[in-house]
N, CA, C and O atoms as a printed pandas DataFrame, in Angstrom:
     atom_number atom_name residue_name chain_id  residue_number  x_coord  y_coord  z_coord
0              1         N          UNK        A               1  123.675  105.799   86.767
1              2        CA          UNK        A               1  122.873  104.823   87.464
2              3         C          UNK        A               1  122.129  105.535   88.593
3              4         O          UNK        A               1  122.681  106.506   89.111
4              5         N          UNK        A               2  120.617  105.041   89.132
5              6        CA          UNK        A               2  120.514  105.376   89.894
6              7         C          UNK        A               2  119.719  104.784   90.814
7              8         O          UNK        A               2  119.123  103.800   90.376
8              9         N          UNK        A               3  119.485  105.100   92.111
9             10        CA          UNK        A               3  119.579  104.124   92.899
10            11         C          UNK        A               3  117.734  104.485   93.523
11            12         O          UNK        A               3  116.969  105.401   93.225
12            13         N          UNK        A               4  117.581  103.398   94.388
13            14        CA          UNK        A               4  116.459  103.825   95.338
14            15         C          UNK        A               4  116.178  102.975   96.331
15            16         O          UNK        A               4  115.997  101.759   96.391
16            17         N          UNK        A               5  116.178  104.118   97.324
17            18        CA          UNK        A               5  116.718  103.651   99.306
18            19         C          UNK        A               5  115.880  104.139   99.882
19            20         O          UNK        A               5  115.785  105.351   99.689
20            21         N          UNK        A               6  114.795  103.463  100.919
21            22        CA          UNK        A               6  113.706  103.652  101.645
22            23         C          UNK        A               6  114.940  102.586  102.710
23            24         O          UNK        A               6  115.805  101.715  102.617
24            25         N          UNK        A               7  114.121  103.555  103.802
25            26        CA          UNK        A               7  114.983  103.311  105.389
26            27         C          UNK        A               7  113.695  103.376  106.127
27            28         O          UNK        A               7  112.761  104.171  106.019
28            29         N          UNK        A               8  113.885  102.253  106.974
29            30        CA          UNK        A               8  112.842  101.894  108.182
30            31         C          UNK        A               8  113.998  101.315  109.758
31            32         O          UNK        A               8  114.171  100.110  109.941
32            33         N          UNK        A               9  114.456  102.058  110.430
33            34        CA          UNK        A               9  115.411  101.866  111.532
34            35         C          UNK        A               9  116.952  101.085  110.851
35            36         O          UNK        A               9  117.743  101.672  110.112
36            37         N          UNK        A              10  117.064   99.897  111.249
37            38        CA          UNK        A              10  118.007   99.151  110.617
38            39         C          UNK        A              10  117.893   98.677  109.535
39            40         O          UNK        A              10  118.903   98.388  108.892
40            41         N          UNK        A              11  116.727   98.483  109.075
41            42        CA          UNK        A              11  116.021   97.810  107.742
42            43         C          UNK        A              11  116.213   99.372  106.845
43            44         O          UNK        A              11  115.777  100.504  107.058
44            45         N          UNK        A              12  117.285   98.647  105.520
45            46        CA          UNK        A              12  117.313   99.118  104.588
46            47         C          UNK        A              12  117.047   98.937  102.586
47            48         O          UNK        A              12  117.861   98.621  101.718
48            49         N          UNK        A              13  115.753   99.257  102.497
49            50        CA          UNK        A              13  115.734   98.423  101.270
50            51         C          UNK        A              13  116.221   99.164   99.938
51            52         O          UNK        A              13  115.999  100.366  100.087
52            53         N          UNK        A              14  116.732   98.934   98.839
53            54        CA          UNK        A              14  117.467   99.353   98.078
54            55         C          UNK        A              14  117.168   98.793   96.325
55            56         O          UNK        A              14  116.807   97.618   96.274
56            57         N          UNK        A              15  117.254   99.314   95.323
57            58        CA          UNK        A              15  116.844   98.816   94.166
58            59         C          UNK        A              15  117.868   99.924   93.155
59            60         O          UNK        A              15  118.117  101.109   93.378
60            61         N          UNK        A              16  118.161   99.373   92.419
61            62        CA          UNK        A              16  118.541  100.278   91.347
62            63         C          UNK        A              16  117.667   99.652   89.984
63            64         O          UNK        A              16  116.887   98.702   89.909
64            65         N          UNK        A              17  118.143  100.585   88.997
65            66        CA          UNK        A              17  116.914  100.458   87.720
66            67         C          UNK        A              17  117.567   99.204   87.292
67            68         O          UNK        A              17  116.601   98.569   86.869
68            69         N          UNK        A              18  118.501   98.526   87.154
69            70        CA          UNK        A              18  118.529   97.692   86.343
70            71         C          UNK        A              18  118.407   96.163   87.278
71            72         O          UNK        A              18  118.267   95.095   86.682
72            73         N          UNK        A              19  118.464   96.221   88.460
73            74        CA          UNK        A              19  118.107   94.792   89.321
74            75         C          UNK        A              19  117.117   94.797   90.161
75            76         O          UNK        A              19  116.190   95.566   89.909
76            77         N          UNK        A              20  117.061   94.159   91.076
77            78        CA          UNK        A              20  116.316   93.630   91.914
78            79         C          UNK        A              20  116.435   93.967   93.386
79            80         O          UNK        A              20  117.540   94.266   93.840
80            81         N          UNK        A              21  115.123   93.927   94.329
81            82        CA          UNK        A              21  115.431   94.751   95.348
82            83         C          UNK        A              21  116.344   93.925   96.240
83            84         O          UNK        A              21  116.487   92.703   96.286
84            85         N          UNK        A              22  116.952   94.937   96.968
85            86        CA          UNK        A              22  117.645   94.291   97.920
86            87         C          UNK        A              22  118.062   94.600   99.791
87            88         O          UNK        A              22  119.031   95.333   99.987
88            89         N          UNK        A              23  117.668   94.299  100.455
89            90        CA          UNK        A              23  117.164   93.960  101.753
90            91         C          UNK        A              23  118.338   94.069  102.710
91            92         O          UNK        A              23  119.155   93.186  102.448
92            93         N          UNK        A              24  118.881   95.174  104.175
93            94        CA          UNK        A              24  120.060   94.984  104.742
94            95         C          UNK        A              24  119.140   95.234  105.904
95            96         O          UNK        A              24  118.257   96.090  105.942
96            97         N          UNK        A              25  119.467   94.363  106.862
97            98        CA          UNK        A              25  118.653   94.486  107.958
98            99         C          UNK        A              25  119.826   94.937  109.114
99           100         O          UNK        A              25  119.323   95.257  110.191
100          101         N          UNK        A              26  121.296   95.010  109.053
101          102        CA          UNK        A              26  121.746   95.870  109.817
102          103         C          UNK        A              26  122.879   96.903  109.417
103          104         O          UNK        A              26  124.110   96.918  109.444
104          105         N          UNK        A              27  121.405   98.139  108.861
105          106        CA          UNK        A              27  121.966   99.111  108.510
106          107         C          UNK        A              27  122.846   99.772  107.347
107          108         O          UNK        A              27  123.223  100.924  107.127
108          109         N          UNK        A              28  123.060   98.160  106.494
109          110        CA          UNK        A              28  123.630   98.893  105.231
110          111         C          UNK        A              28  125.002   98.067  105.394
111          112         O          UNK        A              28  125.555   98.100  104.295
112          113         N          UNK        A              29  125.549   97.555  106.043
113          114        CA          UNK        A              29  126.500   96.572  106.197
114          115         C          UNK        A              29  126.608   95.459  105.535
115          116         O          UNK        A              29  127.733   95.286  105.067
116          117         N          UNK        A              30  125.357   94.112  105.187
117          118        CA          UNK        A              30  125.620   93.792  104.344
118          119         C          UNK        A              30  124.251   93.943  103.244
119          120         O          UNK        A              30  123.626   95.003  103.242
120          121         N          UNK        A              31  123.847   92.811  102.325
121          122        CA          UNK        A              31  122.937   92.745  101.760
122          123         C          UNK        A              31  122.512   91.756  101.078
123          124         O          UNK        A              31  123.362   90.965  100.670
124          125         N          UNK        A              32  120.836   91.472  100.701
125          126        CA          UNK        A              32  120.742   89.891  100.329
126          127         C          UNK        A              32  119.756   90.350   99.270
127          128         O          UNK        A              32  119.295   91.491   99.235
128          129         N          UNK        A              33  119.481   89.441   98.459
129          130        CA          UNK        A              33  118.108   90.107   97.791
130          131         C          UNK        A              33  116.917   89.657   98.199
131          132         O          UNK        A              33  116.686   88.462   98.383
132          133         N          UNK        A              34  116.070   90.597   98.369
133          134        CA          UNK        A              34  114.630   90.631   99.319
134          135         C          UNK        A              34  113.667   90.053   97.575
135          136         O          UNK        A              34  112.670   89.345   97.716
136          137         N          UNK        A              35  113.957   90.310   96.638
137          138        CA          UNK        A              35  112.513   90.221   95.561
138          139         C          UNK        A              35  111.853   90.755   95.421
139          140         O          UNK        A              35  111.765   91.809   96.052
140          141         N          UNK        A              36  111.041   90.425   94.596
141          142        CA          UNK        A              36  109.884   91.807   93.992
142          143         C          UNK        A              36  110.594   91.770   92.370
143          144         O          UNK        A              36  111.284   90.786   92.101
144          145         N          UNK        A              37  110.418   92.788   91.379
145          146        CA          UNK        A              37  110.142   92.872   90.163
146          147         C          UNK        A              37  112.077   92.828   89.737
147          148         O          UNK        A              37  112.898   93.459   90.404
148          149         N          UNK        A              38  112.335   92.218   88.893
149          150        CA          UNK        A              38  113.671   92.179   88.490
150          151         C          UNK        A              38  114.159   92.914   88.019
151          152         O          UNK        A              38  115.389   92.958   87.986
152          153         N          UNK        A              39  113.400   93.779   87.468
153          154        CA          UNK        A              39  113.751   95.269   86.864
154          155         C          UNK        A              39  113.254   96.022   87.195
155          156         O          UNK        A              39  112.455   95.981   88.131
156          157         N          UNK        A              40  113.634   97.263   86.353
157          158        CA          UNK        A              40  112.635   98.536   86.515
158          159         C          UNK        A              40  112.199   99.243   87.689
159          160         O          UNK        A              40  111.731  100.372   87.538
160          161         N          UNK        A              41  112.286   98.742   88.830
161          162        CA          UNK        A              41  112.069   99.369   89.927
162          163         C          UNK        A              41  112.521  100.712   89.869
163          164         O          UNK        A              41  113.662  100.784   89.412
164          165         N          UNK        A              42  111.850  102.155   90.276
165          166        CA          UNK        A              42  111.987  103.021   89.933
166          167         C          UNK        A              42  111.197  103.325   91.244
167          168         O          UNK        A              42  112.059  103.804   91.981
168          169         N          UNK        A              43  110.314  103.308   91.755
169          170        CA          UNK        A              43  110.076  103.865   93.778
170          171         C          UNK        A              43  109.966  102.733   94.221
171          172         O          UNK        A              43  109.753  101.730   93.541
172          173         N          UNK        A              44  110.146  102.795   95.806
173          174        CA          UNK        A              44  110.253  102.182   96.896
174          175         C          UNK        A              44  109.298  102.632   98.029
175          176         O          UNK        A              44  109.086  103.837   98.158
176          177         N          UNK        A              45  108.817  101.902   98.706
177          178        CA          UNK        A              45  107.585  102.686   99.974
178          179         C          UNK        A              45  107.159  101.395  100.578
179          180         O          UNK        A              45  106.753  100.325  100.124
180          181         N          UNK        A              46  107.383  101.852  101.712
181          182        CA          UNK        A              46  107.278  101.291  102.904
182          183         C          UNK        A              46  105.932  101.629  103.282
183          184         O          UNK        A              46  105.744  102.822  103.045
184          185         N          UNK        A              47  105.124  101.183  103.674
185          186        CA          UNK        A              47  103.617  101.574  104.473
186          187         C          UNK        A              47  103.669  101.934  105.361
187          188         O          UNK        A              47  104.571  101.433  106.033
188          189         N          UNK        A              48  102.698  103.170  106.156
189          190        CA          UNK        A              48  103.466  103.625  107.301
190          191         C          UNK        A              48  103.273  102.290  108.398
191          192         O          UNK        A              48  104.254  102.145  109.127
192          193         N          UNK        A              49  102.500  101.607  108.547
193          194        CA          UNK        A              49  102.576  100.440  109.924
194          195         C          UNK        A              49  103.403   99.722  109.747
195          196         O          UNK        A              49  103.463   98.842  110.605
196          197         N          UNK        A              50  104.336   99.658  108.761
197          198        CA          UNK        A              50  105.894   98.873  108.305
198          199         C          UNK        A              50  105.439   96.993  107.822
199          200         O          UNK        A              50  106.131   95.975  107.822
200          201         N          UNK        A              51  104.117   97.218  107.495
201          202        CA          UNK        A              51  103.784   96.053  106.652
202          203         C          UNK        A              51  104.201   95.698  105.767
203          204         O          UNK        A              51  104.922   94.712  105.616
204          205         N          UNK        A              52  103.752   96.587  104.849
205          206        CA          UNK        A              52  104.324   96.339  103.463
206          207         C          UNK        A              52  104.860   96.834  102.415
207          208         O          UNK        A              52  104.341   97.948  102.333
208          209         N          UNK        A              53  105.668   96.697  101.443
209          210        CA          UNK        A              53  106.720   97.043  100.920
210          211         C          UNK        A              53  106.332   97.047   99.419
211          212         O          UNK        A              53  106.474   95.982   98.818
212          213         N          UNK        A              54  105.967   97.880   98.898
213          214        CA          UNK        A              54  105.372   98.360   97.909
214          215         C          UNK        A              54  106.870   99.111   96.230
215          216         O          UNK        A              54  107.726   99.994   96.283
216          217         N          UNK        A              55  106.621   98.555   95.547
217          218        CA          UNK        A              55  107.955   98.677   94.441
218          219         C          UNK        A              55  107.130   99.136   93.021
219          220         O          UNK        A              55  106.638   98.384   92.180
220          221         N          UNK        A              56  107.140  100.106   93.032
221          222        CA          UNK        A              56  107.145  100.821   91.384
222          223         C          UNK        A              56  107.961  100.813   90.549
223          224         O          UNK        A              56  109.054  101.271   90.884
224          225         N          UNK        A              57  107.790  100.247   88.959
225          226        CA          UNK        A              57  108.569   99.812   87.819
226          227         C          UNK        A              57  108.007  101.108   87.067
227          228         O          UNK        A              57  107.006  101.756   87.372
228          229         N          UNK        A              58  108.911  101.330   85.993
229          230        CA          UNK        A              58  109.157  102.231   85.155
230          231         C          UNK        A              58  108.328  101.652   84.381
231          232         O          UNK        A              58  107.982  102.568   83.635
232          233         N          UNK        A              59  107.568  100.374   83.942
233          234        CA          UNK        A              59  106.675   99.678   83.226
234          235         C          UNK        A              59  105.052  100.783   83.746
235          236         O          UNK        A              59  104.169  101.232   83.016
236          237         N          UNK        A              60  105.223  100.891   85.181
237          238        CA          UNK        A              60  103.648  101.523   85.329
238          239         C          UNK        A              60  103.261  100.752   86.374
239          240         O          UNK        A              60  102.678  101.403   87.240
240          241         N          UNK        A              61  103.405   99.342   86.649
241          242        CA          UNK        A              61  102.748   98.719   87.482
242          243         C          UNK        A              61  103.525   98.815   88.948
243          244         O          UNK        A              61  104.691   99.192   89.064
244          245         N          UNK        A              62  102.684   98.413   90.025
245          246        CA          UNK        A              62  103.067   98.319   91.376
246          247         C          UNK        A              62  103.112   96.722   91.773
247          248         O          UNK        A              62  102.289   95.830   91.566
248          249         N          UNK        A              63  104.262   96.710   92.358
249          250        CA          UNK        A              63  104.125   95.061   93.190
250          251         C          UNK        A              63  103.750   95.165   94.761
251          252         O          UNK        A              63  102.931   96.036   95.052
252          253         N          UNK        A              64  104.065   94.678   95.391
253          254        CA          UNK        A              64  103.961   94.552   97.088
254          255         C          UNK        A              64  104.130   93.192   97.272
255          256         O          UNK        A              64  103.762   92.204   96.636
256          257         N          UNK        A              65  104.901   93.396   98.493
257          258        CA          UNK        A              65  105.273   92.031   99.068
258          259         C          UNK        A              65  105.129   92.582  100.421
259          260         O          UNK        A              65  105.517   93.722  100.679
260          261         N          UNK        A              66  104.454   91.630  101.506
261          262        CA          UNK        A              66  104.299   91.680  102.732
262          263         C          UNK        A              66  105.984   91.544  103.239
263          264         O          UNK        A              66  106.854   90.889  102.663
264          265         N          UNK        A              67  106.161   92.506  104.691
265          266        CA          UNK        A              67  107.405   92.441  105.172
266          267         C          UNK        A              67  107.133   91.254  106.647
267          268         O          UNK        A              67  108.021   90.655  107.254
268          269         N          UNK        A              68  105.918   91.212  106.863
269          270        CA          UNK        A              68  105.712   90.347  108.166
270          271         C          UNK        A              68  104.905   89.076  108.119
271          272         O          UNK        A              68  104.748   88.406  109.139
């Protein structure tokens, strides 16, 4: 399995290939699911002004979801 973890201070977002992203805002302690593509997620990226939250699927396509 493998995983993918983009870190912005306490905000930690997280996806592995077979679910959905998921969102810990202190630090990795707990976790909720944030959304975006149910699968396939394969990168993670944060924008640098910490807007928006950008998710690459193994399909090819990009999603984004605003963080603010």
């Amino acid at each position: 399995m493998r995983f993918v973890i983009t870190l912005l201070a306490a905000l930690v977002y997280l996806s592995s290939l077979g679910g959905a992203v998921l969102r810990s805002v202190d630090g990795g302690r707990s976790w909720r699911v944030f959304g975006g593509p149910e699968q396939g997620v394969e990168a993670l990226l944060v924008s640098p002004d910490g807007r928006t939250l950008y998710a690459g699927t193994v399909s090819g396509s990009v999603h984004r979801r605003s963080l603010r």
